[in-house]
C-alpha positions in Angstrom: -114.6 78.8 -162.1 -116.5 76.9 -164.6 -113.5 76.0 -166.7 -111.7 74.0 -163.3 -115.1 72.7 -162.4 -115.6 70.7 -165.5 -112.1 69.8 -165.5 -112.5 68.5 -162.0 -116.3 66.7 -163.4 -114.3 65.1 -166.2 -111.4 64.1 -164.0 -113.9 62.2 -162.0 -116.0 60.5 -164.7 -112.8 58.9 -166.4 -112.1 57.4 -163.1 -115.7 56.0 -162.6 -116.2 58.6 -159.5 -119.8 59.9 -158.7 -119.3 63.7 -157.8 -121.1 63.8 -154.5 -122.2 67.8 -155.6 -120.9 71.2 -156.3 -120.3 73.7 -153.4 -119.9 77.3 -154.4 -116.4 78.9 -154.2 -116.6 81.2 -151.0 -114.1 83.2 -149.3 -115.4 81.3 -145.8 -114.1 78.0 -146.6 -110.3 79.6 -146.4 -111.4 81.4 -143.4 -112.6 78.4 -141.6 -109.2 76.2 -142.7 -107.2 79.3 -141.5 -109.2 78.8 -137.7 -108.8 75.0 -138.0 -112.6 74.7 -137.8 -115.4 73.4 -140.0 -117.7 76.1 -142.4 -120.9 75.3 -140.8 -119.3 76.0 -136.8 -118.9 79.5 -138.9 -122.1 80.7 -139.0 -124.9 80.3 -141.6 -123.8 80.5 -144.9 -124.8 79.9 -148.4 -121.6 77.3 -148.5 -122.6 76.0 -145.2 -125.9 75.3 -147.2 -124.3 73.5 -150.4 -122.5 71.4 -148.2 -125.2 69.7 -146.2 -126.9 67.6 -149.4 -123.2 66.7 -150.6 -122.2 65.0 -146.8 -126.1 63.6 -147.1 -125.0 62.1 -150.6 -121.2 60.9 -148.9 -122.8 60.1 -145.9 -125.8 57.2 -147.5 -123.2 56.1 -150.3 -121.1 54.9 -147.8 -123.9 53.4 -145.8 -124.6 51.3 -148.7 -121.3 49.8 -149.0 
């Protein structure tokens, strides 16, 4: 939803937040909450894809702290 996602993007910037990335809505990410497991222990997915850069980016900002 373009709309929320710049909402969300603007919410973030007037609180000095770096968005980590975007991850594509996908009906997996429910499924995966609903079985109290992660997206990528469900298979290969586009999602599971968007999601690896974004923990990189998490993963060496916090690194650097």
């Amino acid at each position: 939803h373009p709309g929320m996602t710049e909402r969300i993007e603007k919410e973030a910037r007037d609180h000095d937040v770096l968005p980590a990335g975007r991850i594509r809505y996908d009906r997996l990410v429910t499924d995966a909450q609903v079985q109290r497991t992660n997206v990528l222990a469900c298979g290969d997915s586009a999602v599971g894809e968007d999601m690896k850069p974004v923990w990189r980016s998490v993963e060496s900002a916090l690194s650097n702290q």
